[in-house]
N, CA, C and O atoms as CSV, one atom per row, in Angstrom:
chain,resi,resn,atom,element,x,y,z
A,1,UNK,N,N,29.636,-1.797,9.236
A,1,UNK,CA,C,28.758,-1.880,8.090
A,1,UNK,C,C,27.661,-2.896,8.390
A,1,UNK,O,O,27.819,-3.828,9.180
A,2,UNK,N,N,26.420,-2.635,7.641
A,2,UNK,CA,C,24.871,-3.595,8.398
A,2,UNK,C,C,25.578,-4.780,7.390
A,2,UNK,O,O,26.592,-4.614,6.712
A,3,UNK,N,N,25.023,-5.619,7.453
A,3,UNK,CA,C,24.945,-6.798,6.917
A,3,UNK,C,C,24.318,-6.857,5.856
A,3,UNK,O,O,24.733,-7.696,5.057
A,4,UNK,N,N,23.256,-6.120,5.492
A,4,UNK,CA,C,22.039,-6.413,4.372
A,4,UNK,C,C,22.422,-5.226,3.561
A,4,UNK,O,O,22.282,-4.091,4.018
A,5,UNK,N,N,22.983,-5.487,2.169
A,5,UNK,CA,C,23.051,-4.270,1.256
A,5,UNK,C,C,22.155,-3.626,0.551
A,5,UNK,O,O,21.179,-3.862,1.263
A,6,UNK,N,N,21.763,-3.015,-0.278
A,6,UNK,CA,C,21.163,-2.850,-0.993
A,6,UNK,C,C,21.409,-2.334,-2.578
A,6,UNK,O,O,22.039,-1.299,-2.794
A,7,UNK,N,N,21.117,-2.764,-3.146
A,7,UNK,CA,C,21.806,-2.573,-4.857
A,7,UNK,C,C,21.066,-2.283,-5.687
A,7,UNK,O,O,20.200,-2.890,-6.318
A,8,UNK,N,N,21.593,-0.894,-5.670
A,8,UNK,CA,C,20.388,-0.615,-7.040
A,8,UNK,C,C,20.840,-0.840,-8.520
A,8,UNK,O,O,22.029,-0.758,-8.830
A,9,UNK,N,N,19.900,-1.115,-9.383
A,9,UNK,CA,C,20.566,-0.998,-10.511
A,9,UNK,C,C,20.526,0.219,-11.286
A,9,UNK,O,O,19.600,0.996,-11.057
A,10,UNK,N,N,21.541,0.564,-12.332
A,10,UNK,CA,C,21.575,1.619,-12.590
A,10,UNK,C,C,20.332,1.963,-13.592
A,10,UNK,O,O,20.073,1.144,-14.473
A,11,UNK,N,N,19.530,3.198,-13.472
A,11,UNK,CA,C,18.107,3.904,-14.335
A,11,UNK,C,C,18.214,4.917,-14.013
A,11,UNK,O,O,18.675,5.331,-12.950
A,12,UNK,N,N,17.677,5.656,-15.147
A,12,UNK,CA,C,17.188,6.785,-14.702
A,12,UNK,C,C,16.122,7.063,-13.834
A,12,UNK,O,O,15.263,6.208,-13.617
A,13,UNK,N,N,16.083,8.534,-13.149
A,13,UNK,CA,C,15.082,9.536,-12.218
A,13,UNK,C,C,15.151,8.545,-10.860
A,13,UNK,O,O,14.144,7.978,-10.436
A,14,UNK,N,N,16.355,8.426,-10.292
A,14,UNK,CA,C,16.248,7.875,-9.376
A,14,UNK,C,C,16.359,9.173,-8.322
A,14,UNK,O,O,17.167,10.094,-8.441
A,15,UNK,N,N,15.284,9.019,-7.186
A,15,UNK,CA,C,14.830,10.415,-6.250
A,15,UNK,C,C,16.587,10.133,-5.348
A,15,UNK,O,O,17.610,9.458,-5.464
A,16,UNK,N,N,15.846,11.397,-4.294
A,16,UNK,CA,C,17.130,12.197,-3.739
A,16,UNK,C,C,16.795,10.365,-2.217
A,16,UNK,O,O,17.509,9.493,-1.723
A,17,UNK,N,N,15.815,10.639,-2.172
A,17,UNK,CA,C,15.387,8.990,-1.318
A,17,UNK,C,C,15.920,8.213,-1.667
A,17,UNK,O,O,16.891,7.974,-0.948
A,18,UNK,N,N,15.806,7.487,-2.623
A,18,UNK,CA,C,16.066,6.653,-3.297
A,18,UNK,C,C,17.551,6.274,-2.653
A,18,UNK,O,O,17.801,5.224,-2.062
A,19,UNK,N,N,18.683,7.606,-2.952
A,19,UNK,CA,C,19.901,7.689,-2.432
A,19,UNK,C,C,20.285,7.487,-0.762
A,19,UNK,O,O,21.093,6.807,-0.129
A,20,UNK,N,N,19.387,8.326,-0.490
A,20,UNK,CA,C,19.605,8.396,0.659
A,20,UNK,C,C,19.085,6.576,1.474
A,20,UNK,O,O,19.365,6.170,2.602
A,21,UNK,N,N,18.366,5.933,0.478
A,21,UNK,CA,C,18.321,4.805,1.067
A,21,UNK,C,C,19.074,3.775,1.092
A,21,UNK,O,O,19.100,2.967,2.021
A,22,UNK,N,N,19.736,3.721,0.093
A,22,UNK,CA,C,20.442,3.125,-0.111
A,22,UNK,C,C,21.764,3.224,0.842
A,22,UNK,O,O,21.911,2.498,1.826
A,23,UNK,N,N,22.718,4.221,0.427
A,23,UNK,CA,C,23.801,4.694,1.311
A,23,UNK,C,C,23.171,4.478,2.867
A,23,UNK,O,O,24.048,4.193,3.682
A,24,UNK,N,N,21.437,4.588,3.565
A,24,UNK,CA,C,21.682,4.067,4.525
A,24,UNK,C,C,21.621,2.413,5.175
A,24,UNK,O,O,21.411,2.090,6.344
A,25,UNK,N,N,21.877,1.540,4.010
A,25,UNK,CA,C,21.836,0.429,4.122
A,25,UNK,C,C,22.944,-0.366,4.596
A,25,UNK,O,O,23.091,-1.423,5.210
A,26,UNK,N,N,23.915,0.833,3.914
A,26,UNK,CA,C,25.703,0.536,3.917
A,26,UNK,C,C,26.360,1.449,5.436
A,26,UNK,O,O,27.537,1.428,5.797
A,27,UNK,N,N,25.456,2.044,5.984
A,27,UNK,CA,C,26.050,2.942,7.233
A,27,UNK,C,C,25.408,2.401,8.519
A,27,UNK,O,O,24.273,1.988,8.755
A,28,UNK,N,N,26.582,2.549,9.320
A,28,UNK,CA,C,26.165,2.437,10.862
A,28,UNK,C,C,24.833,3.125,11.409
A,28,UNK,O,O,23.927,2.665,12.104
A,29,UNK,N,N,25.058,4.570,10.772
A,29,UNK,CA,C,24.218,5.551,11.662
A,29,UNK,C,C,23.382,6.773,10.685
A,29,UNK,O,O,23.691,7.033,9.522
A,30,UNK,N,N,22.596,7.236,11.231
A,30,UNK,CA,C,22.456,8.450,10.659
A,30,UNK,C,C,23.386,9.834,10.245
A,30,UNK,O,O,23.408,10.534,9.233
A,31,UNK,N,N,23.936,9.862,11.189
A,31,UNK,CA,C,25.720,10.966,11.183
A,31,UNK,C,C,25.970,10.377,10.027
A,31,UNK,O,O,25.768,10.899,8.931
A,32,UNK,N,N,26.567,8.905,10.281
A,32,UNK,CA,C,27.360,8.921,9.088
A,32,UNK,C,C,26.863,8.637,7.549
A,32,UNK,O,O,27.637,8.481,6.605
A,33,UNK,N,N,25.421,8.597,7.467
A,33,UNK,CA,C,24.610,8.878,6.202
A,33,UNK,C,C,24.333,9.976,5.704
A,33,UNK,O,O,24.227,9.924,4.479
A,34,UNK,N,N,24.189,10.849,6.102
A,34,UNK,CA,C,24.226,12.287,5.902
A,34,UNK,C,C,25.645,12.493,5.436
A,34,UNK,O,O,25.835,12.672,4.233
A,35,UNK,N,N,26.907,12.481,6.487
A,35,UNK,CA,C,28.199,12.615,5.910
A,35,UNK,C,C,28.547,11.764,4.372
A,35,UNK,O,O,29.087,12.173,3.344
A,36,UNK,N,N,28.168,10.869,4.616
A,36,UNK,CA,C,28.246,10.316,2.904
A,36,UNK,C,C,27.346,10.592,1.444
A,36,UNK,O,O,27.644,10.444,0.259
A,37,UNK,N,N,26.373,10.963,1.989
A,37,UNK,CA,C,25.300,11.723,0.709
A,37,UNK,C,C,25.843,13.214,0.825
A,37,UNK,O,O,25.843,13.984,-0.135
A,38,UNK,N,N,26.210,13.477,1.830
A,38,UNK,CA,C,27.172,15.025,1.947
A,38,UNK,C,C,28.307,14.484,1.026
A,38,UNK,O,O,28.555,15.420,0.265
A,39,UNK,N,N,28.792,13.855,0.843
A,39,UNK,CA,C,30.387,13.691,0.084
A,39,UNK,C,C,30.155,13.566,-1.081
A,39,UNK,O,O,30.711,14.189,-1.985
A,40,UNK,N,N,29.050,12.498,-1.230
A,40,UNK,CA,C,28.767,12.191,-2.897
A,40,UNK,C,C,28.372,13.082,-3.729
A,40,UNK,O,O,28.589,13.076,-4.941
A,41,UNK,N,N,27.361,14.446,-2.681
A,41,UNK,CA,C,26.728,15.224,-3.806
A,41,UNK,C,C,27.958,16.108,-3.509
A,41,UNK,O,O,28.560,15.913,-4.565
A,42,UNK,N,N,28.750,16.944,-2.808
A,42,UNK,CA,C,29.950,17.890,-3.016
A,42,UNK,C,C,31.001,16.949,-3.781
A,42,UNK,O,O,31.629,17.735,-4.491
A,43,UNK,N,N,31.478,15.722,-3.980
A,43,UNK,CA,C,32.388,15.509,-4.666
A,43,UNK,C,C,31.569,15.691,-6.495
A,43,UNK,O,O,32.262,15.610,-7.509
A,44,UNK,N,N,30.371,15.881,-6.523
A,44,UNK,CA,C,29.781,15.652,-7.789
A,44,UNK,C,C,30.279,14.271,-8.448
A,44,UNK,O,O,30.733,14.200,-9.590
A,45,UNK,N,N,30.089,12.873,-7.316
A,45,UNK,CA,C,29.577,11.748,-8.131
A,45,UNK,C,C,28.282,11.984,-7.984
A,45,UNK,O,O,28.067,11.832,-9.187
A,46,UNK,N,N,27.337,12.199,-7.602
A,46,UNK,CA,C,25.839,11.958,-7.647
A,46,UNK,C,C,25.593,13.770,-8.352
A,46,UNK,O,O,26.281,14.767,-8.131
A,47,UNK,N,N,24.708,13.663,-8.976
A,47,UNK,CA,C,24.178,15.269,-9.324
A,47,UNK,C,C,23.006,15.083,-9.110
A,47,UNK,O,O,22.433,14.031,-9.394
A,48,UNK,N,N,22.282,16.404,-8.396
A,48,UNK,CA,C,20.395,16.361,-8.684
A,48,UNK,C,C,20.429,17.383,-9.957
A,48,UNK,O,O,21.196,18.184,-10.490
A,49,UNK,N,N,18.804,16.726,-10.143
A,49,UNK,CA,C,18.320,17.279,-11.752
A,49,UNK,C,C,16.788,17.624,-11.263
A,49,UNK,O,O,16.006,16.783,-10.821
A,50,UNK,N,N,16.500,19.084,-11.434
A,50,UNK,CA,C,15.519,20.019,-11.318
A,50,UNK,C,C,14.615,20.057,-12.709
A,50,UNK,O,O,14.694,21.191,-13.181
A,51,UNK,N,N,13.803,19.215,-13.497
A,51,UNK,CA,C,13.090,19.708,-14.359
A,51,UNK,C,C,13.687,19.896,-15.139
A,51,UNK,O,O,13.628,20.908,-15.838
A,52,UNK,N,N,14.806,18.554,-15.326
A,52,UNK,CA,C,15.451,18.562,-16.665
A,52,UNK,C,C,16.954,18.959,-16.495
A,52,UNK,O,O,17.832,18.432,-17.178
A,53,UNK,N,N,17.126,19.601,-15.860
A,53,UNK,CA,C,18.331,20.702,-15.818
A,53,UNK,C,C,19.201,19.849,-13.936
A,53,UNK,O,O,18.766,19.492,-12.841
A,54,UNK,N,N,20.599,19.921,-14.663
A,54,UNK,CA,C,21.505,19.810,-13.177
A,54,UNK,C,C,21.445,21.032,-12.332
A,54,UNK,O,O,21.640,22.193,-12.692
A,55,UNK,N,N,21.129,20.559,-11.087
A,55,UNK,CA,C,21.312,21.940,-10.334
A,55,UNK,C,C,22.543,21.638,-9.120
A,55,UNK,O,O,22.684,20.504,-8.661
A,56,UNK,N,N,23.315,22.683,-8.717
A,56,UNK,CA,C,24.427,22.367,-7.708
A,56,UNK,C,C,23.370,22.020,-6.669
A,56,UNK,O,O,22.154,22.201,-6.728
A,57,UNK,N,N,24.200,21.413,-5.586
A,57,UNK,CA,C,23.984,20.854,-4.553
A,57,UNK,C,C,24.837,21.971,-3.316
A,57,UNK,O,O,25.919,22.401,-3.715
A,58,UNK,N,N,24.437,22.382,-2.036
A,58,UNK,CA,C,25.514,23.108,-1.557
A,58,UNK,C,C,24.893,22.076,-0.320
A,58,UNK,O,O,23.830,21.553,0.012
A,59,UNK,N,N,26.393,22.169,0.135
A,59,UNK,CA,C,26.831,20.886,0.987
A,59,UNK,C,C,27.089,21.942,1.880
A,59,UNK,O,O,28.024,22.680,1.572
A,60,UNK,N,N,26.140,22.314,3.478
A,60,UNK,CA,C,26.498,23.269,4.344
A,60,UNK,C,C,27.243,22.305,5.470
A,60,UNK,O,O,27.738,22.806,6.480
């Protein structure tokens, strides 16, 4: 794990970036940032929102 975290606080319309920056603050690598924004959006803790509306996420 890096040393330097990053913490967001919780708000709304936070982007799909946003995530992905974070989680890569907390990871070794790229592999394993992808594998963890892969987990968060298939376990449905994180959801994206399309113009109001949840849309699934498919985790290939």
């Amino acid at each position: 794990m890096k040393k330097t975290n990053q913490i967001l606080k919780p708000r709304q319309g936070l982007s799909l970036g946003d995530l992905i920056l974070a989680v890569s603050s907390c990871t070794k690598n790229t592999k394993e940032t992808v594998a963890a924004v892969a987990d968060l959006l298939g376990s449905g803790q994180v959801r994206i929102q399309s113009n109001g509306r949840f849309t699934r996420a498919q985790v290939c």
